[in-house]
BALOBA-1460 file (C-alpha; in Angstrom, 3 decimals):
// residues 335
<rec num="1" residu="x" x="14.886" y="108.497" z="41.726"/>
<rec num="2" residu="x" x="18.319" y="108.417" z="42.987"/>
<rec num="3" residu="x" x="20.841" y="110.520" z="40.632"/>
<rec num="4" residu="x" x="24.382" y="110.877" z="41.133"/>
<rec num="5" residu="x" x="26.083" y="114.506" z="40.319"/>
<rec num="6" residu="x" x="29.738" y="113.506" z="39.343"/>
<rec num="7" residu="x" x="31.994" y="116.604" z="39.190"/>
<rec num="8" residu="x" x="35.662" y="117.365" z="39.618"/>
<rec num="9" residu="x" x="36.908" y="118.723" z="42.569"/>
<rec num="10" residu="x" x="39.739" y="121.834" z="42.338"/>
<rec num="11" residu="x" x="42.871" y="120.787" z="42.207"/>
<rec num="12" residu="x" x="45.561" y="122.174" z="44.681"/>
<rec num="13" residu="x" x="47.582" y="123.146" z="42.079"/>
<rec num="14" residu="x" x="47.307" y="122.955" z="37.994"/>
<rec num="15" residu="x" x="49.923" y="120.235" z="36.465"/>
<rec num="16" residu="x" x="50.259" y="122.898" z="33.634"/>
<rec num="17" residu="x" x="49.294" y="126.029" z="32.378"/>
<rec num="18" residu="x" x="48.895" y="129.056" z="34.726"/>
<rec num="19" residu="x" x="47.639" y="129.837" z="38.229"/>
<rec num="20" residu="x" x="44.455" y="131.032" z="37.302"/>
<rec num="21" residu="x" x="43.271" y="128.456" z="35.020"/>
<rec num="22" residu="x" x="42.201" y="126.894" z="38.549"/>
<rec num="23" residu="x" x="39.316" y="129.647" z="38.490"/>
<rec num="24" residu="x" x="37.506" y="127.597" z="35.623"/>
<rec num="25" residu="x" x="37.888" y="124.534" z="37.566"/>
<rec num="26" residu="x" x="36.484" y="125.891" z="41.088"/>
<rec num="27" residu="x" x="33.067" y="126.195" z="38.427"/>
<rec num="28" residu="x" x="32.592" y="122.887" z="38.658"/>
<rec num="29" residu="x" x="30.951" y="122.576" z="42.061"/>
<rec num="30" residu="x" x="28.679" y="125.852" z="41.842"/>
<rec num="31" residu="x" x="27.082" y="124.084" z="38.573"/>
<rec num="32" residu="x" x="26.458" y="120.572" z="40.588"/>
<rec num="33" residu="x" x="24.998" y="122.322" z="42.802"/>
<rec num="34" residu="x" x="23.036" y="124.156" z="40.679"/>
<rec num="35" residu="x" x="22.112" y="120.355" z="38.820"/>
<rec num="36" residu="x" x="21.058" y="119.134" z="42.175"/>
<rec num="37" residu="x" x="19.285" y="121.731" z="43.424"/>
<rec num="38" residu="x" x="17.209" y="121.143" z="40.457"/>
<rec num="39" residu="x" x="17.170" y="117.705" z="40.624"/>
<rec num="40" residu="x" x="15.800" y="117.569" z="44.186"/>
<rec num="41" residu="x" x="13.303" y="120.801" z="42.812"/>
<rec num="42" residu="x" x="11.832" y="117.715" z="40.793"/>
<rec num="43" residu="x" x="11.615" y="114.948" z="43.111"/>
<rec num="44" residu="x" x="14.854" y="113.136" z="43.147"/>
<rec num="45" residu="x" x="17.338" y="112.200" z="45.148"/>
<rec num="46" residu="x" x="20.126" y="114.310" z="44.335"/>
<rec num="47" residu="x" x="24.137" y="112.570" z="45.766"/>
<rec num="48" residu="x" x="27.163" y="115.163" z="45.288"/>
<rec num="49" residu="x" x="29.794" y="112.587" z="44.176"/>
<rec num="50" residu="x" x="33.078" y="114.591" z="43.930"/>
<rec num="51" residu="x" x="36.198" y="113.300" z="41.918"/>
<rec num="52" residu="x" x="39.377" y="114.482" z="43.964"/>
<rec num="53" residu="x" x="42.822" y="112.868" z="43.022"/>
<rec num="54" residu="x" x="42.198" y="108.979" z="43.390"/>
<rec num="55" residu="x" x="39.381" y="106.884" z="41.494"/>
<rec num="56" residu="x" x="39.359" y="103.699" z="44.217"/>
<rec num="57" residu="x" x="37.197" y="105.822" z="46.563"/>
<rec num="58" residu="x" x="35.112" y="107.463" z="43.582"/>
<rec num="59" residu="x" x="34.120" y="104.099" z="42.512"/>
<rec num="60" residu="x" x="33.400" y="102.730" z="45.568"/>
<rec num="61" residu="x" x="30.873" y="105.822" z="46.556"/>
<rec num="62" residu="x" x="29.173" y="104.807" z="43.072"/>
<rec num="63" residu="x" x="28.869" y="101.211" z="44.037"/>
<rec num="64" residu="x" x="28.006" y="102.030" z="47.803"/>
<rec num="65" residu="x" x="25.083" y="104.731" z="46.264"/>
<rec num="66" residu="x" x="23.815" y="102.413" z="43.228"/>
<rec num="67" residu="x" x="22.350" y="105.594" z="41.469"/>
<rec num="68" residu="x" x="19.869" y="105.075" z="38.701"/>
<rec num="69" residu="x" x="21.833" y="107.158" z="36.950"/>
<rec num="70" residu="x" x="24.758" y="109.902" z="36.790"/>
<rec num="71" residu="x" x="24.754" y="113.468" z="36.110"/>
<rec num="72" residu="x" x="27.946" y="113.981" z="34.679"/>
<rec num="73" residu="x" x="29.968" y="116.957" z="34.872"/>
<rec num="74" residu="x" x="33.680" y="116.239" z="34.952"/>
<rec num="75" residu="x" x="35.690" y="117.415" z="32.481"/>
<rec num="76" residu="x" x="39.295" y="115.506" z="33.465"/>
<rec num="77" residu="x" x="40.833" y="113.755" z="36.129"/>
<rec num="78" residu="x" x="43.513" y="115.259" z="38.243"/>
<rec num="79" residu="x" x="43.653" y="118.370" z="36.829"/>
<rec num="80" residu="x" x="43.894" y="116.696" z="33.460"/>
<rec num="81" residu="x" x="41.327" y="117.757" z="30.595"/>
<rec num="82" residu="x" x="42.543" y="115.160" z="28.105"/>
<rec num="83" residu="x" x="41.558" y="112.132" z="30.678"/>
<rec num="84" residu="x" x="37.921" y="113.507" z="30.519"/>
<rec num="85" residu="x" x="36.589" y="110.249" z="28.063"/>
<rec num="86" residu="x" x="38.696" y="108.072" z="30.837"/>
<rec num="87" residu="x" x="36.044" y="109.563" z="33.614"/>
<rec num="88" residu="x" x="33.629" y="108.445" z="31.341"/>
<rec num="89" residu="x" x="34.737" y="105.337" z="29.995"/>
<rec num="90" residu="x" x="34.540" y="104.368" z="33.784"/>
<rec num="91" residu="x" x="30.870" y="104.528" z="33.588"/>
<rec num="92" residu="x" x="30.533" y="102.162" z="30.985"/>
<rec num="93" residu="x" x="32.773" y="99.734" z="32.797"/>
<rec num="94" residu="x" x="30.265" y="100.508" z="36.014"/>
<rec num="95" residu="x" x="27.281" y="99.916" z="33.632"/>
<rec num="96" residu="x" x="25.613" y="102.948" z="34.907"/>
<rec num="97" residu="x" x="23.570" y="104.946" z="32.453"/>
<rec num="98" residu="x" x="25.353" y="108.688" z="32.548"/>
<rec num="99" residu="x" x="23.966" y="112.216" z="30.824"/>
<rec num="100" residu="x" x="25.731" y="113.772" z="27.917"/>
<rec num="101" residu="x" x="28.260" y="112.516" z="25.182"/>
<rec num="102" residu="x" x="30.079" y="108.903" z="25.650"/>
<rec num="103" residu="x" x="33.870" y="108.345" z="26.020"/>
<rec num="104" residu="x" x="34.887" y="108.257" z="21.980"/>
<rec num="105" residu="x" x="33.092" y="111.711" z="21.458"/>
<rec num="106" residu="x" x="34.605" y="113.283" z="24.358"/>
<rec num="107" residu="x" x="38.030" y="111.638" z="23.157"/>
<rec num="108" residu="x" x="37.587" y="113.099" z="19.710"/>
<rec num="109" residu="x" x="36.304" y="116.825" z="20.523"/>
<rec num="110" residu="x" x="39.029" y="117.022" z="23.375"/>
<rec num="111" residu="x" x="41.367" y="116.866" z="20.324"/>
<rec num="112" residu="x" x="41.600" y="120.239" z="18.605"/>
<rec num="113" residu="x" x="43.533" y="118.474" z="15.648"/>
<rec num="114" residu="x" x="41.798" y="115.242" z="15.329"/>
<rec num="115" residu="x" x="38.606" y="117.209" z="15.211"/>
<rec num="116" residu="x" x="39.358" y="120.134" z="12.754"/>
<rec num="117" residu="x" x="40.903" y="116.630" z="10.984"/>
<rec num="118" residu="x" x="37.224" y="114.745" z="10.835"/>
<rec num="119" residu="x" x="35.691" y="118.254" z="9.934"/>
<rec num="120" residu="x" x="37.855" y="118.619" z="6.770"/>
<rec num="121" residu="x" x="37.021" y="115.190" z="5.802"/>
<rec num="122" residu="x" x="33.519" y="115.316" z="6.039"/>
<rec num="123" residu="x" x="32.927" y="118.735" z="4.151"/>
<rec num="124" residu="x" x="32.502" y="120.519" z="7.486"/>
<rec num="125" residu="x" x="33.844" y="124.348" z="7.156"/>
<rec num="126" residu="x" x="36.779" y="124.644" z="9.366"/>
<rec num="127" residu="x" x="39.737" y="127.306" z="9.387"/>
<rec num="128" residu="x" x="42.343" y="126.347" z="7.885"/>
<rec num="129" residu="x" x="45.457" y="124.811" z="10.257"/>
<rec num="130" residu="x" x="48.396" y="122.667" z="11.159"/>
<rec num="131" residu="x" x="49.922" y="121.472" z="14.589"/>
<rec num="132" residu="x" x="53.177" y="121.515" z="15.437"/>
<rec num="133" residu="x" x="53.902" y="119.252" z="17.541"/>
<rec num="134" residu="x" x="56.074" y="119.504" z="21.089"/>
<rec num="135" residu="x" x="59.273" y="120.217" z="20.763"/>
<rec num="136" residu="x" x="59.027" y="120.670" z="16.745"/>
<rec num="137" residu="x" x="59.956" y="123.858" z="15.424"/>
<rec num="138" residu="x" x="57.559" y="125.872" z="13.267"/>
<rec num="139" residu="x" x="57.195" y="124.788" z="9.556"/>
<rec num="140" residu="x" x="56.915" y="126.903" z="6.574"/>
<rec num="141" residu="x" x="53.906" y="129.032" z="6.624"/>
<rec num="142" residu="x" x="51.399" y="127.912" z="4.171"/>
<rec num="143" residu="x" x="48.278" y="130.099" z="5.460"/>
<rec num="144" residu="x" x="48.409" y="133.859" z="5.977"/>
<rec num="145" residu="x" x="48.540" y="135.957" z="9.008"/>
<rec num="146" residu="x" x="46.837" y="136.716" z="11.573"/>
<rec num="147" residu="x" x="46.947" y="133.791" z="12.951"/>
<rec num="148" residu="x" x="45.385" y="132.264" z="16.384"/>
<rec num="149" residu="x" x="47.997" y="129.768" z="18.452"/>
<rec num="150" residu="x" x="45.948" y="127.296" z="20.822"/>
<rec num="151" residu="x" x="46.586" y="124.125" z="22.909"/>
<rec num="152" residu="x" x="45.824" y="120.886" z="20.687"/>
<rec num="153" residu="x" x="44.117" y="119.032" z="24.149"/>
<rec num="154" residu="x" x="41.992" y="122.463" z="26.410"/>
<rec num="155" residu="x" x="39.040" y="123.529" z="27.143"/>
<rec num="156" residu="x" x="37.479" y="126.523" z="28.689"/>
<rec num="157" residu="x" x="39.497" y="128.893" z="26.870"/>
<rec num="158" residu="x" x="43.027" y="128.096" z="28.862"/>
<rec num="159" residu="x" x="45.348" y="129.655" z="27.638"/>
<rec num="160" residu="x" x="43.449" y="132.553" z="25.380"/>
<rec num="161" residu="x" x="43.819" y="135.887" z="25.429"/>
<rec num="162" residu="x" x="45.382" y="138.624" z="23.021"/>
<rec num="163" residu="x" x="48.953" y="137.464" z="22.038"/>
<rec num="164" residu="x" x="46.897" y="133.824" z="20.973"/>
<rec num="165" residu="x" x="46.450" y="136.077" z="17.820"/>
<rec num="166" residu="x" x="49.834" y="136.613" z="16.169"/>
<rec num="167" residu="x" x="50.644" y="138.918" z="12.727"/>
<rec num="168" residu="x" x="54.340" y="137.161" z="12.143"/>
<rec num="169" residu="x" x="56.902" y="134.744" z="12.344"/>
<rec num="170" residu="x" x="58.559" y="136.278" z="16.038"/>
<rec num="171" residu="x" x="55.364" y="136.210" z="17.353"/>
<rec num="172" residu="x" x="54.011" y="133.056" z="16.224"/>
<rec num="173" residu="x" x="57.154" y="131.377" z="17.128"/>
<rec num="174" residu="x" x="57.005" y="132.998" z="20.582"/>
<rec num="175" residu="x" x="53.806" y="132.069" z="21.261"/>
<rec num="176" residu="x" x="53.981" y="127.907" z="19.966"/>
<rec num="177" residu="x" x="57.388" y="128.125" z="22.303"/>
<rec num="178" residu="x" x="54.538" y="129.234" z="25.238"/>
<rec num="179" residu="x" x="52.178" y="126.134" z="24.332"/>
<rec num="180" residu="x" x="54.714" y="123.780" z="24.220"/>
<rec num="181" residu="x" x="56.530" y="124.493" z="27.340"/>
<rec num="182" residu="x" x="53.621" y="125.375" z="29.481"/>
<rec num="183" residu="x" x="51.327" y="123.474" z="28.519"/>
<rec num="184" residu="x" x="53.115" y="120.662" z="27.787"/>
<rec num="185" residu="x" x="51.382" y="119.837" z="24.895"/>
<rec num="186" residu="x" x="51.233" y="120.280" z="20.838"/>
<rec num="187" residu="x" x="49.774" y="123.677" z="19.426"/>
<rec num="188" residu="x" x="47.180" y="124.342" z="16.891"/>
<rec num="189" residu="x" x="47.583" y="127.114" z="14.814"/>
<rec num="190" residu="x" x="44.595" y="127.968" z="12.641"/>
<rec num="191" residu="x" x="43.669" y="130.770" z="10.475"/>
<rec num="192" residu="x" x="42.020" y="133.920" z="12.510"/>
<rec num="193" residu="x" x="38.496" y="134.696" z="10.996"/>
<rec num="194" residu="x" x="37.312" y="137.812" z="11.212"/>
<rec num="195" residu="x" x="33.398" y="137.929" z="11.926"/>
<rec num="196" residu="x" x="30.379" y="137.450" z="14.324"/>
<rec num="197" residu="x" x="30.803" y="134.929" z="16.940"/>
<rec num="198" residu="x" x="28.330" y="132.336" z="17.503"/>
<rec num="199" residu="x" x="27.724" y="129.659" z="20.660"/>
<rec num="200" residu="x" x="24.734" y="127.080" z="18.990"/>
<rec num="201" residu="x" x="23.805" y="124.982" z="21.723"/>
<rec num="202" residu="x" x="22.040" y="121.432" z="20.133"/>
<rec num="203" residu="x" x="19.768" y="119.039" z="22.069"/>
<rec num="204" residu="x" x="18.542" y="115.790" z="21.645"/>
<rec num="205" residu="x" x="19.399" y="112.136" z="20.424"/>
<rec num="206" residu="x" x="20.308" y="112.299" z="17.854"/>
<rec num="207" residu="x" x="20.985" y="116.034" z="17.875"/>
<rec num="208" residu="x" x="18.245" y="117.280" z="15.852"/>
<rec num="209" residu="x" x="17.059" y="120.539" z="17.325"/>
<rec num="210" residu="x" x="19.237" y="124.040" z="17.701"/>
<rec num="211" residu="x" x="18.256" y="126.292" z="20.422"/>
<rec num="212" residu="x" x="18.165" y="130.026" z="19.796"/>
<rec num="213" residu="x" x="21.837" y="131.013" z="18.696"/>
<rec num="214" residu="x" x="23.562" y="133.254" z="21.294"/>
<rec num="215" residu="x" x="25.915" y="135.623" z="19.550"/>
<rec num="216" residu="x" x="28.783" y="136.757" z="21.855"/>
<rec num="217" residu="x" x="29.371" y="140.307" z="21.322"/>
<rec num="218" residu="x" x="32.634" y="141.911" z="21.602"/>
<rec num="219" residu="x" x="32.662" y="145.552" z="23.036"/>
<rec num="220" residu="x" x="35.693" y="147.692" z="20.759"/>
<rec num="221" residu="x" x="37.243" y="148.512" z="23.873"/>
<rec num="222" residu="x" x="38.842" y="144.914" z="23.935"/>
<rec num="223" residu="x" x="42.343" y="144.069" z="22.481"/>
<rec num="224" residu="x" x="41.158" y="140.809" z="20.282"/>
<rec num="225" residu="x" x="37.964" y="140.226" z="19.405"/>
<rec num="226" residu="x" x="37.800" y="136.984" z="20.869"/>
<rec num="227" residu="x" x="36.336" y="135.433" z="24.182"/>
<rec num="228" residu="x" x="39.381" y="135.119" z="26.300"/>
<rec num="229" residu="x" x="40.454" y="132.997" z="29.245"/>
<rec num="230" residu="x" x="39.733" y="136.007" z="31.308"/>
<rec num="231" residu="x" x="36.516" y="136.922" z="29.364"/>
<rec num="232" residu="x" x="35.212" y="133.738" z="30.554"/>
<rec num="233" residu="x" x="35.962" y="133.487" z="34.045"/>
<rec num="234" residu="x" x="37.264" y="136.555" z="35.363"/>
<rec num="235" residu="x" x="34.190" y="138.694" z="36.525"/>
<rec num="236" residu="x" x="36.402" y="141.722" z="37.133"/>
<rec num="237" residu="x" x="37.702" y="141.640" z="34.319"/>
<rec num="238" residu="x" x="37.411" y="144.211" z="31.062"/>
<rec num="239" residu="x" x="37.279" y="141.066" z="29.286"/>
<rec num="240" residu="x" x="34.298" y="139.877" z="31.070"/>
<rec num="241" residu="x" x="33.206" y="143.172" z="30.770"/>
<rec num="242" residu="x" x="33.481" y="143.588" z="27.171"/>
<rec num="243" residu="x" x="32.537" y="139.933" z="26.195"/>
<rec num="244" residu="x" x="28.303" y="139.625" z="26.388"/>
<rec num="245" residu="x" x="26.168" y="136.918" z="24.723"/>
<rec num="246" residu="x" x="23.180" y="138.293" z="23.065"/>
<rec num="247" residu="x" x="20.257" y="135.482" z="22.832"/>
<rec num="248" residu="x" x="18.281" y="135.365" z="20.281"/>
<rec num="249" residu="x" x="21.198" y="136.431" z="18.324"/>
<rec num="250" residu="x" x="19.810" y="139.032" z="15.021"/>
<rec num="251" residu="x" x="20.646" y="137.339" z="11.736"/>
<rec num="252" residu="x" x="19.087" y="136.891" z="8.803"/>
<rec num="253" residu="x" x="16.575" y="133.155" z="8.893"/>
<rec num="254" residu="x" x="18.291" y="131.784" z="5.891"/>
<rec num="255" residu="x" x="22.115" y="131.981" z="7.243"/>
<rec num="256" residu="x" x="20.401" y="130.957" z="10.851"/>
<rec num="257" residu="x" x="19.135" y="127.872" z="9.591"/>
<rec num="258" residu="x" x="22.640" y="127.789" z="7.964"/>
<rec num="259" residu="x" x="24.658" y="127.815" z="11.086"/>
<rec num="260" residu="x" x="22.063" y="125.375" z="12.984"/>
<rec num="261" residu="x" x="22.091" y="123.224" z="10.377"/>
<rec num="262" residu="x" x="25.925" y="122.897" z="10.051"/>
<rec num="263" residu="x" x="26.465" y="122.703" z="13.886"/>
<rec num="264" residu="x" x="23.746" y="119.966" z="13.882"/>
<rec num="265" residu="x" x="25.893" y="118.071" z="11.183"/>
<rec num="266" residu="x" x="28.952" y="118.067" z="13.102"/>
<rec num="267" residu="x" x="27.435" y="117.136" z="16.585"/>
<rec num="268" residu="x" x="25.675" y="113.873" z="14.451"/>
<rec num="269" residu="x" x="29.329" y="113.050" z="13.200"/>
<rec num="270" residu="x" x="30.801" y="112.917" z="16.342"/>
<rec num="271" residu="x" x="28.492" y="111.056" z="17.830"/>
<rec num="272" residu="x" x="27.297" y="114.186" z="20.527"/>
<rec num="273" residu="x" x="24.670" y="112.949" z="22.869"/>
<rec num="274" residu="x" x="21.735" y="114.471" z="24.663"/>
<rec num="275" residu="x" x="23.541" y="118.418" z="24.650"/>
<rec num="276" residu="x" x="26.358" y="120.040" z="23.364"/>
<rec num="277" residu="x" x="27.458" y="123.132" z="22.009"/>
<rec num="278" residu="x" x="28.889" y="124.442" z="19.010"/>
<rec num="279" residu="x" x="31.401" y="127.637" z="18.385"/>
<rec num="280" residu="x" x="31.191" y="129.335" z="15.134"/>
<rec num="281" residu="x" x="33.067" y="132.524" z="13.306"/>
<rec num="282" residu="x" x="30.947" y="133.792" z="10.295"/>
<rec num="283" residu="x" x="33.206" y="135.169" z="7.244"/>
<rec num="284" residu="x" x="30.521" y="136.209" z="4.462"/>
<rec num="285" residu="x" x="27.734" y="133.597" z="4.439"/>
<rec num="286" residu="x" x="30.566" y="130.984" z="5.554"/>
<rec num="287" residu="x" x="29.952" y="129.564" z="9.311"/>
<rec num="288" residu="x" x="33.383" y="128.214" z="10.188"/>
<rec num="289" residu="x" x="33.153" y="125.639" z="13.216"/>
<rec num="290" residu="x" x="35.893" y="126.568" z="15.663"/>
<rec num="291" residu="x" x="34.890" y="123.781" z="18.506"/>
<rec num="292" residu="x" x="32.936" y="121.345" z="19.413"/>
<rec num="293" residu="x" x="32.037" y="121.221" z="23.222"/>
<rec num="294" residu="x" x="30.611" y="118.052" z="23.796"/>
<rec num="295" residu="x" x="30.721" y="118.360" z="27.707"/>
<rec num="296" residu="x" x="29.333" y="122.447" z="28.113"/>
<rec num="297" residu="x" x="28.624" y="123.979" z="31.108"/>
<rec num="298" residu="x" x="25.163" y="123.675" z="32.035"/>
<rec num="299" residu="x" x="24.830" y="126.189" z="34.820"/>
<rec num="300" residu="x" x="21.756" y="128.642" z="34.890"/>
<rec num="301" residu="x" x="23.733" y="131.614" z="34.017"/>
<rec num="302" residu="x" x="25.839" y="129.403" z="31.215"/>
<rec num="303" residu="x" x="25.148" y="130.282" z="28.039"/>
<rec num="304" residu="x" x="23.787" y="126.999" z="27.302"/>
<rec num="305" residu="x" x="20.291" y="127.135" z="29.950"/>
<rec num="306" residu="x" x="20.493" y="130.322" z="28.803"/>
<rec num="307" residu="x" x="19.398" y="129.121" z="24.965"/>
<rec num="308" residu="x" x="17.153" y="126.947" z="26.358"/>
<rec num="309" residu="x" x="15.827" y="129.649" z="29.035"/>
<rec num="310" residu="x" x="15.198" y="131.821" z="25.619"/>
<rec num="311" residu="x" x="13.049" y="128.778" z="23.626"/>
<rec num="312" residu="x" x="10.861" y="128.250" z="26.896"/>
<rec num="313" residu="x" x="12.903" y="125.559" z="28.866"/>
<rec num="314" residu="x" x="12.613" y="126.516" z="32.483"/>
<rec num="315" residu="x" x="16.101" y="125.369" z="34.702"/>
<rec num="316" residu="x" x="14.343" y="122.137" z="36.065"/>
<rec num="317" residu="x" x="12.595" y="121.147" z="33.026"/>
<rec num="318" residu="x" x="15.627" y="121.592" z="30.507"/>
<rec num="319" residu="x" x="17.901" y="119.138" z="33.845"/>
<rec num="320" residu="x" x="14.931" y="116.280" z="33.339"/>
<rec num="321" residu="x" x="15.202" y="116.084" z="29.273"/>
<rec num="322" residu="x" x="18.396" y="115.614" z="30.069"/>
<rec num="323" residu="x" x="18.051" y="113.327" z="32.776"/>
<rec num="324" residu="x" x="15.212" y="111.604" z="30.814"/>
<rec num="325" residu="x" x="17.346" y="110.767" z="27.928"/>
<rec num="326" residu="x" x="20.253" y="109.056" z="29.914"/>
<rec num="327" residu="x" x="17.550" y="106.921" z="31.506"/>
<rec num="328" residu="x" x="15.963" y="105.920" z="28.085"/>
<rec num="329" residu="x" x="20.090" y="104.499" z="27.743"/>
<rec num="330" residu="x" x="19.329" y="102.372" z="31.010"/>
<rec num="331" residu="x" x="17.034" y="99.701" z="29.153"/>
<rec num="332" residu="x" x="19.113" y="99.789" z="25.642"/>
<rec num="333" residu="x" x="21.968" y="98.180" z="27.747"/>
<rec num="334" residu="x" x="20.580" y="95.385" z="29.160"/>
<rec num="335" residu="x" x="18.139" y="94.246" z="25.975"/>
């Protein structure tokens, strides 16, 4: 079967943000290769389809290739993580059966605010927050410090690292000034939770099943107990060093079940398909959701395969379910 790996190529320069937040972006290609090395390890015919600057010559390599189906893996367009639904909106207008979550659902998630908005309607546990929006000034505090000051439109942790967590108004201020003006964009600001960090990666249409939580552990050495821009990506890092999943995670089956059960919930409400992965804080016996990542890395290492790796999905095997569920798409569309 022929199977088309859509990914984003590096930019030669981020349109915001920092420097290094082009180190989570050169990850793209090591985990298409990684897709189509299993892909081919099963039989197919595996097509590297990069996405540089311009679409015209992206959709014409599509047409030219006719693929069965695409793998896909970008998460923007130029550099651009809020045009991620556009990439695959495109698909749709192709009328090519694609892996993972559709257009709306990657619209929604990419929204920090719109998200934690849907949560808090639907009885979802969520931290408490508010946006202010570019070039607003800060309102009138009605949550309590610390707080933790995001981008309303990332992914991959841009932006993170210790002063995201703030403990009063100079610093909050200071830090909503940094969102705004370099990353162009509105900032969340949500409640910090103290607690255990859980990744639950879901699978399936609709999501029904939880793989074995990964809890990320946080070594004291770190200044915030959170998993950083640099604990991410930067290897060298005492970030990286001091940021490790553990999978299975140790907790208790009843709060478990809990925290599958609520991560399940919010993947069905936002219409996640075929994987995804949810990021929870635990405060008591309260999981609060902090993201949904309907688009997660899926390389072997990621923490993702790695779930699946622990419940007895081999690398290939976990790339055809997924594969196997964009193709069961292929006949739905032209009943």
């Amino acid at each position: 079967m022929k199977v088309a790996i859509c990914y984003n190529l590096v930019a030669p320069a981020p349109i915001r943000g920092e420097r290094q937040d082009l180190i989570s972006e050169a990850g793209a290609e090591v985990e298409a290769q990684a897709v189509a090395e299993a892909l081919r390890h099963l039989g197919h015919v595996a097509a590297m389809v990069p996405l540089g600057s311009e679409v015209v010559s992206f959709i014409g390599k599509l047409q030219l290739l006719r693929p069965a189906v695409i793998f896909n893996l970008c998460e923007g367009f130029r550099g651009d993580s809020a045009k991620e639904m556009h990439v695959a909106a495109l698909y749709e207008l192709l009328d090519i059966p694609y892996t993972g979550s559709p257009s709306l659902c990657l619209a929604l998630t990419q929204n920090k605010r719109l998200t934690k908005d849907i949560l808090v309607r639907h009885g979802l546990p969520t931290p408490e927050y508010y946006c202010v929006k570019r070039n607003d000034a800060v309102p009138r505090l009605t949550i309590g410090y610390p707080l933790i000051v995001k981008p309303c439109s990332e992914d991959a942790s841009l932006s993170i690292g210790p002063d995201s967590i703030v403990h009063n108004e100079t610093a909050l201020k200071k830090r909503v000034r940094y969102i705004h003006d370099r990353y162009c964009q509105d900032a969340l600001v949500e409640r910090f939770i103290f607690g255990r960090e859980f990744n639950v990666a879901v699978l399936g249409n609709p999501p029904t099943a939880a793989l074995p939580l990964s809890e990320i552990v946080f070594a004291k050495h770190l200044k915030a107990p959170i998993v950083s821009y640099a604990g991410k990506w930067e290897t060298t890092s005492a970030d990286y060093q001091g940021t490790t999943p553990q999978c299975p995670a140790v907790i208790d089956e009843k709060l478990r079940k809990k925290i599958e059960q609520i991560a399940i919930d919010a993947c069905r409400l936002f219409g996640c398909r075929d994987y995804a992965r949810v990021d929870i804080r635990l405060q008591g016996d309260t999981p609060y959701i902090l993201e949904i990542n309907a688009n997660p890395d899926i390389c072997p290492d990621a923490g993702f395969a790695g779930s699946a790796g622990v419940a007895g999905h081999e690398y290939p095997a976990l790339i055809q379910r997924i594969l196997n569920m964009a193709l069961a798409r292929k006949g739905d569309s032209h009943a």
